[in-house]
C-alpha positions in Angstrom: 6.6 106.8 40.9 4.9 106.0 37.5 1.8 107.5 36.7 -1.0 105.2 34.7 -2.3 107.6 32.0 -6.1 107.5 32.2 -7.9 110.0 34.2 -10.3 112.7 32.3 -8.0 115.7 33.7 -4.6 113.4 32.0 -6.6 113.7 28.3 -7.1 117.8 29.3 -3.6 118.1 30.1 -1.6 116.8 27.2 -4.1 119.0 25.1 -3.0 121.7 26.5 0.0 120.8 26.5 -0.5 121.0 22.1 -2.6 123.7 22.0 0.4 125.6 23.5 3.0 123.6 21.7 4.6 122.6 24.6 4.5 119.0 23.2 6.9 117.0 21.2 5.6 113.5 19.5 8.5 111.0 19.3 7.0 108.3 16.9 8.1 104.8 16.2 7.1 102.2 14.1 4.5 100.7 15.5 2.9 104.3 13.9 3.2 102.5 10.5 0.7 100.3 10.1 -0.8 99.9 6.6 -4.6 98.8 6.1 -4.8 95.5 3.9 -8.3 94.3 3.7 -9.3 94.8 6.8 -6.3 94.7 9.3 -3.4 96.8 10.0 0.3 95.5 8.7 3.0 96.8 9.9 4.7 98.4 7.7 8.1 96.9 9.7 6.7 93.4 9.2 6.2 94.5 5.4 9.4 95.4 4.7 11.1 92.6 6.4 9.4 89.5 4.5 9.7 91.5 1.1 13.6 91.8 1.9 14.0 88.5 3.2 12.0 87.1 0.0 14.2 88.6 -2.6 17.0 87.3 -1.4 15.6 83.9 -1.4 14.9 83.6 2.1 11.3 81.8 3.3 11.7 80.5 6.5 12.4 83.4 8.6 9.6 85.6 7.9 8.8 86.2 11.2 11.8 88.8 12.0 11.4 92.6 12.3 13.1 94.7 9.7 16.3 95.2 11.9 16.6 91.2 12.9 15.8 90.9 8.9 19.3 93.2 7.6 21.1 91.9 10.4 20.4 87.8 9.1 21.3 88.3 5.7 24.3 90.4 6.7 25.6 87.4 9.3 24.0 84.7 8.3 23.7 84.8 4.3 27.2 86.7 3.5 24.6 89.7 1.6 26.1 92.7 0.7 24.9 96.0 3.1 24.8 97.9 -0.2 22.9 94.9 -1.9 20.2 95.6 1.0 20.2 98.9 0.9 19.5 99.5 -2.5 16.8 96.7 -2.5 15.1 98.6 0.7 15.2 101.8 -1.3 13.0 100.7 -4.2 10.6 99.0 -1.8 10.4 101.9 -0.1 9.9 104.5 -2.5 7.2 102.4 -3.3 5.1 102.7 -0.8 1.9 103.9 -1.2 -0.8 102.1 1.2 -2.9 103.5 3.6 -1.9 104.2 7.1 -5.2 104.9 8.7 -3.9 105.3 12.7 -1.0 107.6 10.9 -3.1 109.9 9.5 -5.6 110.5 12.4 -2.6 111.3 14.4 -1.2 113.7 11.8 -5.0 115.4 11.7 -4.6 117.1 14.9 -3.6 120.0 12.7 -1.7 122.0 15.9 1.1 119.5 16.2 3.5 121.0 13.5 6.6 119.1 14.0 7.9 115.2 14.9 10.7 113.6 15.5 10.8 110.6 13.9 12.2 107.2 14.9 11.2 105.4 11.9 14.2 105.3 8.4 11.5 105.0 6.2 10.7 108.8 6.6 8.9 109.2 3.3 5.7 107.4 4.7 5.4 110.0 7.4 6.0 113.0 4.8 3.8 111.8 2.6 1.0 111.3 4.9 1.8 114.8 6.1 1.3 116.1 2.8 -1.8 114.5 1.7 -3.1 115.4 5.5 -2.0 119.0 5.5 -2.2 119.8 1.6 1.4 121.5 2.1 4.8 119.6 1.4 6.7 119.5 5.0 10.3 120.2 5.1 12.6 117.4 7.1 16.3 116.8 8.8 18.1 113.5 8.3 20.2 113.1 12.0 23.6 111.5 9.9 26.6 110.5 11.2 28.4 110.7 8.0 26.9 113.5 6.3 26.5 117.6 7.7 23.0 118.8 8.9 21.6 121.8 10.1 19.3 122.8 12.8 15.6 123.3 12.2 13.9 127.1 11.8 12.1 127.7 14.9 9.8 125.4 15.5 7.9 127.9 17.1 6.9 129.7 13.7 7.0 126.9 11.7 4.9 127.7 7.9 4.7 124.1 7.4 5.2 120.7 9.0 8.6 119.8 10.2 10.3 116.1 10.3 13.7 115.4 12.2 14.8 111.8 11.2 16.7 110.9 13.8 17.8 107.8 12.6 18.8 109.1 9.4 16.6 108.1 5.9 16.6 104.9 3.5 15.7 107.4 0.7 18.3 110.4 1.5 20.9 109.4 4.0 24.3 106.5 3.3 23.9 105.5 6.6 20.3 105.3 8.2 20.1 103.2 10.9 18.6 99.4 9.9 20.2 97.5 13.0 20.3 97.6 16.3 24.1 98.4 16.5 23.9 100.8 14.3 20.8 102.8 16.3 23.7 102.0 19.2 26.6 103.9 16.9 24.1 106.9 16.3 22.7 107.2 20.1 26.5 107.3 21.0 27.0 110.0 19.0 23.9 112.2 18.6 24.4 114.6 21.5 28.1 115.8 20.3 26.9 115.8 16.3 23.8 118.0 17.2 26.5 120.4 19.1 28.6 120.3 16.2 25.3 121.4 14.0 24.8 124.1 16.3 21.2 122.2 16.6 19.5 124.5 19.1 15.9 124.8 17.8 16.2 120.9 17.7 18.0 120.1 21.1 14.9 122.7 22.3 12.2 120.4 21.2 13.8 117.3 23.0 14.6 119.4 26.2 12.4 121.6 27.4 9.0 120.2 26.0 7.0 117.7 27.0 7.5 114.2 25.0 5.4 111.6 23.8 7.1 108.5 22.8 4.7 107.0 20.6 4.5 103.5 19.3 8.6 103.7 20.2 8.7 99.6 20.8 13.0 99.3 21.3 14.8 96.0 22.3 14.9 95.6 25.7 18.6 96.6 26.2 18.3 100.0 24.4 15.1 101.2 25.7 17.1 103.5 28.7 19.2 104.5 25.6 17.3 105.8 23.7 14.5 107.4 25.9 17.4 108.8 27.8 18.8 110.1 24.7 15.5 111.6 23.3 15.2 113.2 26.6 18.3 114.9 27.0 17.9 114.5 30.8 18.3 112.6 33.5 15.9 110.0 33.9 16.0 110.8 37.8 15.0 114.6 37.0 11.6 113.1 34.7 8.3 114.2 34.9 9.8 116.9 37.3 9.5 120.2 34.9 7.4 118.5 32.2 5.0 115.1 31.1 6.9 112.4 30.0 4.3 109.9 28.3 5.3 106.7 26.7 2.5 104.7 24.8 3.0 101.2 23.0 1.2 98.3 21.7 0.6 95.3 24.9 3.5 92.8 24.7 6.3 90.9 26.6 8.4 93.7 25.4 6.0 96.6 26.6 5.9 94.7 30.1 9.5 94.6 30.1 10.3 98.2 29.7 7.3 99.8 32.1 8.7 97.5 34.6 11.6 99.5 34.0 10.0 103.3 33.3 7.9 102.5 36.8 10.9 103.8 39.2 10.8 107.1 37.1 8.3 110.0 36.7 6.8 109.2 33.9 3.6 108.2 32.5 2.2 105.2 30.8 -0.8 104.2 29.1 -2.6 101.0 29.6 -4.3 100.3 26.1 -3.0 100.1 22.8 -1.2 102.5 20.4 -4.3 102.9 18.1 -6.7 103.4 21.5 -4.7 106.3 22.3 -4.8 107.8 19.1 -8.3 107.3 18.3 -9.3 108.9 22.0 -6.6 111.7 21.6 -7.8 112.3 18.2 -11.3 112.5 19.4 -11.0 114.6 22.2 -8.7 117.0 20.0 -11.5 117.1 17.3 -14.4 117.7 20.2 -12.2 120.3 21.7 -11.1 122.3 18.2 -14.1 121.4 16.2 -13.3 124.7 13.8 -10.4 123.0 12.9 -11.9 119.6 11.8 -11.2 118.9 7.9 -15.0 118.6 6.6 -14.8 115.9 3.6 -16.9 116.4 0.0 -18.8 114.3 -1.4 -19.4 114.5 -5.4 -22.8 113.4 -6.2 -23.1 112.6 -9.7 -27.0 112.5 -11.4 -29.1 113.1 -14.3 -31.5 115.5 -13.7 -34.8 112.9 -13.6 -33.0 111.5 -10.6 -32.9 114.8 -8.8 -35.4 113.1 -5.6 -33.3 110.1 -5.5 -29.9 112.6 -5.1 -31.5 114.8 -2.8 -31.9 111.5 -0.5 -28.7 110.4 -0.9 -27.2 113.8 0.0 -29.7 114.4 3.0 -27.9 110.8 4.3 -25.0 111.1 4.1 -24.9 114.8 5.0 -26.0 113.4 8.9 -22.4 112.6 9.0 -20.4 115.2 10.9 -18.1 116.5 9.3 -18.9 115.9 5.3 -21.0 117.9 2.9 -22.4 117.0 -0.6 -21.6 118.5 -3.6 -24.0 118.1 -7.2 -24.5 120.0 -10.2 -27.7 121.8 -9.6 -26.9 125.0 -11.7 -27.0 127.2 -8.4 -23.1 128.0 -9.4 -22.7 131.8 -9.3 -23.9 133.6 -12.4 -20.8 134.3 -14.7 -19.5 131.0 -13.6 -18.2 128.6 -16.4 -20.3 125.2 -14.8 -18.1 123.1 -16.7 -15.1 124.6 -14.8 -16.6 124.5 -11.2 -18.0 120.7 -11.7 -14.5 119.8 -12.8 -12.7 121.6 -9.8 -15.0 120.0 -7.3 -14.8 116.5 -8.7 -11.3 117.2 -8.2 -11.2 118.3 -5.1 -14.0 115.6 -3.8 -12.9 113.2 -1.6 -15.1 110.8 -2.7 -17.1 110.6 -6.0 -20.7 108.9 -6.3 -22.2 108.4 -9.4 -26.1 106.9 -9.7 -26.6 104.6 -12.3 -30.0 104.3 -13.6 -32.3 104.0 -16.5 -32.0 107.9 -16.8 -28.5 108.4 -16.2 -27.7 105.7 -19.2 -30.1 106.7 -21.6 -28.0 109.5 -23.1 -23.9 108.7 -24.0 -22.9 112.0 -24.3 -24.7 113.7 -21.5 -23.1 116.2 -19.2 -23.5 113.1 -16.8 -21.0 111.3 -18.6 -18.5 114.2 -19.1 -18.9 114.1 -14.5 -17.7 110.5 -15.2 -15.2 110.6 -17.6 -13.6 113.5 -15.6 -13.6 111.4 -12.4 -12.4 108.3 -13.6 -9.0 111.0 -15.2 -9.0 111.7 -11.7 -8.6 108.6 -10.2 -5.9 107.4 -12.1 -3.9 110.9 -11.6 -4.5 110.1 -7.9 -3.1 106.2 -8.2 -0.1 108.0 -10.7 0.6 110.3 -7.5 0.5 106.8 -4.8 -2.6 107.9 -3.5 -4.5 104.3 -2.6 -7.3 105.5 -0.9 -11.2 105.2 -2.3 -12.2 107.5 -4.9 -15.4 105.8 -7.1 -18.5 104.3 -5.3 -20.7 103.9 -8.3 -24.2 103.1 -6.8 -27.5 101.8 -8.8 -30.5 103.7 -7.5 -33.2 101.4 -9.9 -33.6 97.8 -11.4 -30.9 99.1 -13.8 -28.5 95.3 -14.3 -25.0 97.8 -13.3 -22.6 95.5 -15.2 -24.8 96.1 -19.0 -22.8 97.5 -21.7 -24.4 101.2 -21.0 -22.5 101.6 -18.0 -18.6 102.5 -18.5 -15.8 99.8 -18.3 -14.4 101.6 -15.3 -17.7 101.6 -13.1 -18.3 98.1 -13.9 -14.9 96.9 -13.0 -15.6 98.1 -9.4 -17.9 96.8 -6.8 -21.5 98.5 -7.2 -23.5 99.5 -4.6 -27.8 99.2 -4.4 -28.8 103.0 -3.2 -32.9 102.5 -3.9 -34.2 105.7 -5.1 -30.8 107.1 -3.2 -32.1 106.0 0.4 -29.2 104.1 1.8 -28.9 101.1 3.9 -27.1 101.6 7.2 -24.1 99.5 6.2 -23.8 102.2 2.8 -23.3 104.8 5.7 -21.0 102.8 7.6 -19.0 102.1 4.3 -18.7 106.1 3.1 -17.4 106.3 7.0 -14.4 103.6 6.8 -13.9 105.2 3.0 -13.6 108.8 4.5 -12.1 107.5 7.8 -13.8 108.7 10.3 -15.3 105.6 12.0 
């Protein structure tokens, strides 16, 4: 009865099914995954050792976050509240990048989620930096009153339901497996109480996709059932039900289980789906596609080597080049509009040479100055992504005392009289994601 999710005419489906908003992501954890160098952490995994740590424990860094609380509960005698408010600073803290997140949260016609995950921040913040709009959010409690969402049909901005509660906004978000037990046992007569029809709409009569949703074996039917709000006999009967998670023992586990049902599964991993989802969204709604700037920052006897450079990287799809070439609409105030889009550039180039050094107070500078202001407002805000790529474009030695502290402290590229290498290209890519 289980359908392997694969075919070209699968892909078409499911984006109709979010062009009509017919579908409803269910995310899990595996969603979190943080880039460090050049892997993906979970952010589950994360959490757990940096818990397990400050409390002094070493040799049990292999448990997930839930294993984690439920050791030092049982095993070391900790205090719940000693945990909690521990996990609350580490989690407010947060500010890495979750590349697979955010090309998931770029297919701009999914407006809302419900999320499986207690550190709910992560998702809202990656939803704001995605969207340039602050979502709003539920936190499912069992302890405290909620309300039901606006329609989700005419949602204004992005909408989170946290259905296992919040580390940041919630006394009793749900770290363990008993308590995800205590909260599943609960959750259909508490979103009755709440009068939670917009909500209890989303889960029933819209198509679901559990993603990255990777539950202990004896809660899997639990939970999916409990998503659901239908029978698991009456699946895939009105609507697609698609599950998608990361290859392991446990994955094997539950489609052994989910293959006497209608639903659908997909073979490959979490981030293969996304990517190919997010791919085929982009090819399919390519009006919608966020274009990324480029500030390119020069002295005007470098002008060739910057019309290179912008010629380059503009065979990118998807990003344009901005530089100071006093084509600004007359009446302007230049100083104003270079400072906006340095601000608003996703990425910010400057070409060190001879020429771009020989003056200390140039206008050049004053593009430099005002970019390096703006990537420390970035870092004050948690942003972690890329900002500077300071490039040499002549013989010009890049760490001499002409070029500024904070250029010199980074890693400089070689841009030859601004013709770039293939691996330069391939870099701005993995900086703007969209390898």
């Amino acid at each position: 009865m289980n359908k392997i999710f694969s075919e070209q005419n699968d892909w078409d489906e499911l984006l109709d099914y979010i062009s009509d908003k017919q579908l409803t992501p269910i995310i899990g954890k595996e969603m979190y995954q943080f880039k460090k160098d050049d892997l993906l952490v979970p952010i589950d995994q994360y959490l757990s050792g940096q818990i397990l740590t400050s409390f002094g424990v070493t040799d049990q860094l292999d448990l997930s976050l839930s294993k984690a609380v439920d050791y030092l509960v049982m095993e070391k005698g900790v205090d719940w509240m000693d945990i909690m408010r521990k996990l609350k600073l580490m989690v407010k803290d947060i500010n890495f990048e979750f590349p697979l997140l955010a090309e998931f949260l770029g297919i701009s016609d999914l407006n809302y989620f419900i999320n499986t995950a207690v550190y709910n921040n992560v998702l809202e913040n990656n939803l704001a930096k995605e969207r340039s709009v602050t979502p709003t959010s539920i936190n499912f409690s069992l302890n405290e009153p909620f309300t039901d969402s606006g329609d989700l049909e005419r949602l204004q901005v992005p909408f989170v339901f946290n259905v296992f509660g919040s580390l940041l906004n919630t006394v009793d978000p749900a770290l363990r497996d008993e308590d995800m037990l205590e909260f599943t046992s609960q959750f259909k007569e508490k979103m009755g109480d709440a009068k939670a029809i917009n909500l209890i709409n989303a889960l029933q009569n819209k198509s679901l996709l559990f993603l990255g949703c990777s539950f202990p074996n004896w809660m899997v039917r639990f939970i999916l059932r409990l998503l659901s709000n239908q029978p698991l006999l009456a699946w895939g009967t009105k609507r697609r039900i698609l599950v998608v998670n990361d290859p392991s023992d446990l994955r094997n586990t539950q489609f052994d289980f989910l293959k006497n049902y209608k639903v659908s599964t997909y073979e490959g991993s979490t981030e293969e789906f996304v990517n190919e989802l997010a791919r085929q969204w982009k090819q399919r709604n390519p009006s919608a596609v966020k274009n990324k700037m480029v500030f390119l920052s020069y002295t005007v006897k470098d002008k060739e080597a910057v019309e290179n450079l912008k010629k380059a990287i503009e065979e990118i799809n998807n990003v344009t080049c901005w530089y100071d070439n006093r084509e600004i609409v007359a009446g302007d105030n230049f100083k104003t509009e270079i400072a906006k889009n340095i601000k608003s550039a996703d990425l910010f180039i400057p070409l060190i040479s001879e020429n771009s050094l020989m003056h200390k107070d140039g206008y050049v500078q004053i593009e430099w100055f005002t970019a390096d202001n703006v990537n420390t407002f970035r870092r004050i805000d948690g942003r972690t992504d890329k900002y500077l790529m300071p490039v040499v474009i002549d013989d010009t030695n890049p760490y001499n005392e002409n070029v500024p502290k904070y250029f010199s402290e980074l890693s400089i590229g070689k841009v030859v009289d601004g013709n770039p290498s293939p691996e330069f290209i391939s870099q701005i890519k993995d900086t703007l994601n969209l390898t």
